[in-house]
N, C-alpha and C positions, 0 to 999 in steps of 0.2 A: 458482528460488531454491535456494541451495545447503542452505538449515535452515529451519525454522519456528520462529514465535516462541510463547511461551506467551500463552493468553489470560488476561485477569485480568479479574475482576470490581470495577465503581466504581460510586459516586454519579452520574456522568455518563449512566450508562444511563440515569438517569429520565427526560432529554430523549427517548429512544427509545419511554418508555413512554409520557409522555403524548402523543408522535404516534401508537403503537398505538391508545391511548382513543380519538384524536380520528376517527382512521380506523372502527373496527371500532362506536365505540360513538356517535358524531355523525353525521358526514358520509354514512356509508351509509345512514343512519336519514333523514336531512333532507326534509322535509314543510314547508311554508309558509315562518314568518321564523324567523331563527336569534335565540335569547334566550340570555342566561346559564345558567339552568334549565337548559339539557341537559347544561352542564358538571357537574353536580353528584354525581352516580357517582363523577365524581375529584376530592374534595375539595380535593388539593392546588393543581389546573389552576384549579378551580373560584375559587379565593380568590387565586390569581395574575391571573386575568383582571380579577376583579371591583378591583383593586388597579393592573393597568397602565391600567383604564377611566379612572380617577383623575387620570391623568398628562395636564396640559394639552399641546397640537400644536398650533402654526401650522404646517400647510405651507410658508408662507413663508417661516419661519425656521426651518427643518428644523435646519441648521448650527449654531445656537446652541441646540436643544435636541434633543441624541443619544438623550436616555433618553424623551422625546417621538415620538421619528421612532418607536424600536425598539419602544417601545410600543403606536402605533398601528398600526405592520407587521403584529404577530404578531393582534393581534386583531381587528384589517379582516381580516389574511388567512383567520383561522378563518370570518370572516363570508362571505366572497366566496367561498371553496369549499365550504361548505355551500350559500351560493344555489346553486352552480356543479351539484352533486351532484342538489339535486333541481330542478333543471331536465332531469333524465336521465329521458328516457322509454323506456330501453332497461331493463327489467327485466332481462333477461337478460345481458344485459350489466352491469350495477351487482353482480349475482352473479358472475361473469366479475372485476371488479375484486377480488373477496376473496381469490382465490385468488392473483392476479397480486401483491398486496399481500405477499403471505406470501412468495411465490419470489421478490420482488425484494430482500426482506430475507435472504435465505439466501443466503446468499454464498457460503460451501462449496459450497451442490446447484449456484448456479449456476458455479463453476467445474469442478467434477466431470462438471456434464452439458449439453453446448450442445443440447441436446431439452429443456430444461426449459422451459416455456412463461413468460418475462418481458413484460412491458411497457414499452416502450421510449417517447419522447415525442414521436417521429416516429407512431407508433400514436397514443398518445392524441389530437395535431392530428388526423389521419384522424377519428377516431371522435369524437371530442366537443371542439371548438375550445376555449371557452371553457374547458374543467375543464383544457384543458392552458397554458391559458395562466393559470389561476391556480396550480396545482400547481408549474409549473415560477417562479415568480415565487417562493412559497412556499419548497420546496426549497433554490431556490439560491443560499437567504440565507442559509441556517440556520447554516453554517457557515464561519467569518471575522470579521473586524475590526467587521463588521454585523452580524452576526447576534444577535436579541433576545436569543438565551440568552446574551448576554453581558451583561444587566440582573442587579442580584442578587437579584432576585425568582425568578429561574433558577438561582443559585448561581452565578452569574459565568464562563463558560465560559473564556473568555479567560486569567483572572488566576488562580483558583482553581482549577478543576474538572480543565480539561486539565494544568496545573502537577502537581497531585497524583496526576494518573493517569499523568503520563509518570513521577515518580518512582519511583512502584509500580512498573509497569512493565519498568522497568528494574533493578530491586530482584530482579525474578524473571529479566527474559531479561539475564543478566549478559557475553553472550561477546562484546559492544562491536565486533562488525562487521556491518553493513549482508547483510543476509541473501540482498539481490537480485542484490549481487552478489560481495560476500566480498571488495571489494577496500581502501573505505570502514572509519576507525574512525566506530562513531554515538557521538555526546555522549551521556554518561551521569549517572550521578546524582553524577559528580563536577563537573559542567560547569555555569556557570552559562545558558549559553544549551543549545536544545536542537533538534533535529532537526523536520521537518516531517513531519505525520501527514498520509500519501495514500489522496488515494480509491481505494482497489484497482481497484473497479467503478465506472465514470463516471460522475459523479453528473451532468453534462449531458448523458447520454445514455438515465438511467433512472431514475423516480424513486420516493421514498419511501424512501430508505437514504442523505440526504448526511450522517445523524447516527449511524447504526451504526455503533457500534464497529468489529464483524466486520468493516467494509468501512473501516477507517480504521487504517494500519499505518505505524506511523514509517519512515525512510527517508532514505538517505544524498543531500543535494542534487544528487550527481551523476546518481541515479538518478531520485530525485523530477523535477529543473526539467529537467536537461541532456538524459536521455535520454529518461523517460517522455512527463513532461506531461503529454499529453491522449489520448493512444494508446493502446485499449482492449486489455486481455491476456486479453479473451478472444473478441478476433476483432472482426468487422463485426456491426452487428444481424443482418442476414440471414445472415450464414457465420460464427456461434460454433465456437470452437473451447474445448478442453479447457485448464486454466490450475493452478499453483501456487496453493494456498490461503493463508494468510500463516498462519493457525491452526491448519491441520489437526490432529488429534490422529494420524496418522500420516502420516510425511514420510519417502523417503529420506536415511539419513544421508550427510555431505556425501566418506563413502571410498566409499559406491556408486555415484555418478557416476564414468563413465571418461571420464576426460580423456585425447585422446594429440596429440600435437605431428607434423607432419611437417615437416623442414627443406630445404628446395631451396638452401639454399647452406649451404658452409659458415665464409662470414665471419661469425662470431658476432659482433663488432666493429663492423660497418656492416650489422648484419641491417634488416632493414625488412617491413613486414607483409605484402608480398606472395609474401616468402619463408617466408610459412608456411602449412601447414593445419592448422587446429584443429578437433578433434569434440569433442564433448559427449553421452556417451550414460548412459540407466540404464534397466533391464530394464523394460519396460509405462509407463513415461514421456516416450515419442517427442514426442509431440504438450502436452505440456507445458513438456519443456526448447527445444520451436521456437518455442512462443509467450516465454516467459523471453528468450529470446535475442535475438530478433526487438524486444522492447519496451525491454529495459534494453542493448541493444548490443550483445551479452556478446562475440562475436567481435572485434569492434572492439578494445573494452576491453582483453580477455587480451591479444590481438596486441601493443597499443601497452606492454601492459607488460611483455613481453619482448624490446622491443625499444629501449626505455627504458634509456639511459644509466645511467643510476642505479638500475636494474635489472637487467635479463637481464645487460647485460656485469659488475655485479658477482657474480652467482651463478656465472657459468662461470669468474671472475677468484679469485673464494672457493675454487674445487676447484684451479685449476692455480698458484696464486702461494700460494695456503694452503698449500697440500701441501709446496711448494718450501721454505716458511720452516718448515713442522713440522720437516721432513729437517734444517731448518739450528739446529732447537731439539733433535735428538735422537730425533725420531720413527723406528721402525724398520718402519712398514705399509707395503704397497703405496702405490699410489696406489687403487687400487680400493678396499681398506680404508678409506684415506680420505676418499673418496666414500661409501662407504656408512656412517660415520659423518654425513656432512652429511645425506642421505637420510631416516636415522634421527631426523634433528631436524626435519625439512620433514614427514615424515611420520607423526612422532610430534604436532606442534601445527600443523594444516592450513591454522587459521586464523590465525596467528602467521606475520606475513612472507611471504602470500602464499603459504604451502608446498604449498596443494593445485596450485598452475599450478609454482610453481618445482623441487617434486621431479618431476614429470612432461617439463620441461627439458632437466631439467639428467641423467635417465636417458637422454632421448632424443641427447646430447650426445655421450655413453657410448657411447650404440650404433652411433654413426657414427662413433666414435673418435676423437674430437675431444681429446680428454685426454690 
C-alpha cells in the first residue's frame, strides 16, 4: 500500500471487548452447564444477554422475526462454545489457545512476522472438530447484514456504530484515495454512501478477529470485491509471508517507493500493457510490496492506466500540444522547461491525478525522446 491510515479509537471496540471477556474470562474457564452467572464480571454483556433471553424465536419463522433469529444466535452460540471448550480434555492445549487468541488478534505482529504462531480453522478441525465448528459458525456472523450486533442492545452495528466510526474516520484520514492502491477516490464524509470495510486478515481463514477493528480497513470496491476478495496478503497458512499493515505507526512515505517504467515501443498512441515493464521497489520492503502487488493487481492496474486513452495518451498529449499552445500564447521556455513545470505538479501532489505513476511516465518519455 502506498500510505497508512490512521487508527482511531470508537464505541464499536466494545464488541471486541466483550468477545475478549467471553474468551479469556468464560469459555477458557468452562466446567459443566453454562448459566448466566458467569457473565457477570461484564456487567454490560451480562444485562444484554439476560435481555436477548427475553426475545421470543420460532425457528420456523426465523423471517418474520430478525431480532429473534439474532437473538438466539448470539446466546446459543455463547452456550454451545462454552459446551464446546469444556469438552477439551487437552489441557495443554486449552493453554496453547491463549496465546493463539492474542496473535490472531494482532494484526500488525501478524503482518510483520509469518513466524508468529496463529491459529488457523483448518488446525482447529484437526484438533478439536466440534470447537471449530462452533467458533467458525460463531465468527462468521458477527459481521454483516446478520450479524446480532446489529440488535440495539449492541448499539446497532449496521446503522449506528459503523456510520459514526467511518465518519470519524475519515474526519482524521482526509487524503480521499484508496491507500491500496492510490488509484481510487474513497467516499468521504462528504458522501452519503460509503466505502466497504475489509478484512485485512481472513476472517474465514482465522478465527477470533472478524470484529477487530485493526483488521477491518475501508477500501476502494476496486480493491475490496474486483481484486482482493478472498485472497490472503499474507500468503498461504503454511507459507506466510510478510504484508503492509493498514495502521502501522510507521509506513514508507509514498516518494520512497521507486517506481520506473520501461517502454518497448515507442507508439505512445496505441501503447498496450505488454509494451511495458513496471517495478515497484522501497529499501527492506521486498517481500511486502510482492505480496501488495500480487493481491490488489497493482501491475495490471498501473499498466491499464497508462495505457488508458484517457490517460497515458492525455499526459504525453499535455507536454507535446501544451507546450505548442504555450509557444502560441507567448511562452518563451524550452520545452523541457515545460516538462519540468508539468513534473513539478505530478510531483509536487502524488496523489492528485495519478502523479506518483504519471511523473514517472511521462520522465521516462523524456528520456527516450519522445518529445
Amino acid at each position: 500500500m502506498l500510505f497508512n491510515y490512521t487508527y482511531i479509537t470508537h464505541d464499536i471496540e466494545k464488541l471486541q471487548e466483550y468477545l475478549d471477556f467471553l474468551f479469556t474470562d468464560v469459555w477458557l474457564f468452562a466446567e459443566g452447564d453454562f448459566d448466566a452467572e458467569k457473565l457477570k464480571k461484564n456487567q454490560e454483556l451480562y444485562d444484554i444477554y439476560l435481555e436477548l433471553d427475553k426475545v421470543d424465536f420460532d425457528p420456523e419463522n426465523a423471517k418474520k422475526n430478525e431480532k429473534g433469529k439474532s437473538a438466539y444466535f448470539f446466546n446459543s452460540s455463547i452456550e454451545k462454545i462454552y459446551k464446546a471448550f469444556a469438552d477439551i480434555n487437552d489441557d495443554t492445549f486449552k493453554l496453547e489457545l491463549i496465546d493463539y487468541y492474542s496473535n490472531n488478534n494482532n494484526i500488525e505482529e501478524i503482518c510483520k512476522n509469518p513466524k508468529l504462531p496463529v491459529l488457523t480453522y483448518d488446525d482447529l478441525k484437526f484438533k478439536e472438530a466440534n470447537l471449530h465448528k462452533e467458533l467458525k459458525a460463531f465468527y462468521g456472523n458477527l459481521y454483516g447484514s446478520g450479524s446480532p450486533f446489529n440488535l440495539a442492545d449492541f448499539g446497532s452495528l449496521k446503522t449506528k456504530l459503523l456510520p459514526t466510526h467511518y465518519k470519524e474516520f475519515f474526519s482524521s484520514n482526509k487524503r480521499g484515495k484508496c491507500p491500496f492502491c492510490g488509484i481510487r477516490d474513497l467516499k468521504g464524509i462528504h458522501h452519503t454512501k460509503k466505502e466497504a470495510y475489509d478484512h485485512y486478515i481472513p476472517k474465514g481463514n482465522y478465527p477470533f478477529n472478524s470484529i477487530n477493528l485493526k483488521n477491518l480497513a475501508p477500501m476502494c470496491n476496486d480493491c475490496n470485491s474486483s481484486y482482493k476478495g478472498t485472497k490472503s496478503i499474507i500468503g498461504t497458512t503454511t507459507n506466510r509471508n510478510k504484508a503492509f499493515y493498514p495502521y502501522a505507526n510507521s509506513h514508507p512515505a509514498i516518494t520512497d517507493f521507486k517506481i520506473t517504467i520501461d517502454l518497448k515501443s515507442n507508439n505512445i498512441q496505441n501503447i498496450e500493457p505488454n509494451d511495458l515493464v513496471l517495478k515497484i521497489e522501497c529499501a527492506e520492503y521486498d517481500e511486502e510490496i510482492e505480496a501488495w502487488k500480487r493481491v490488489f493487481g497493482i501491475d495490471e492496474r498501473y499498466k491499464a492506466l497508462i495505457c488508458n486513452e484517457s490517460e497515458g495518451n492525455v499526459w504525453f498529449n499535455m507536454i507535446v500540444d501544451g507546450y505548442n499552445n504555450a509557444i502560441a500564447q507567448g511562452y518563451s521556455g524550452s520545452k523541457k522547461d515545460f516538462l519540468n513545470m508539468k513534473l513539478f505538479d505530478t510531483k509536487h501532489t502524488p496523489l492528485s491525478s495519478y502523479g506518483f505513476i504519471k511523473s514517472v511516465f511521462l520522465e521516462k518519455c523524456d528520456e527516450l525522446g519522445l518529445f
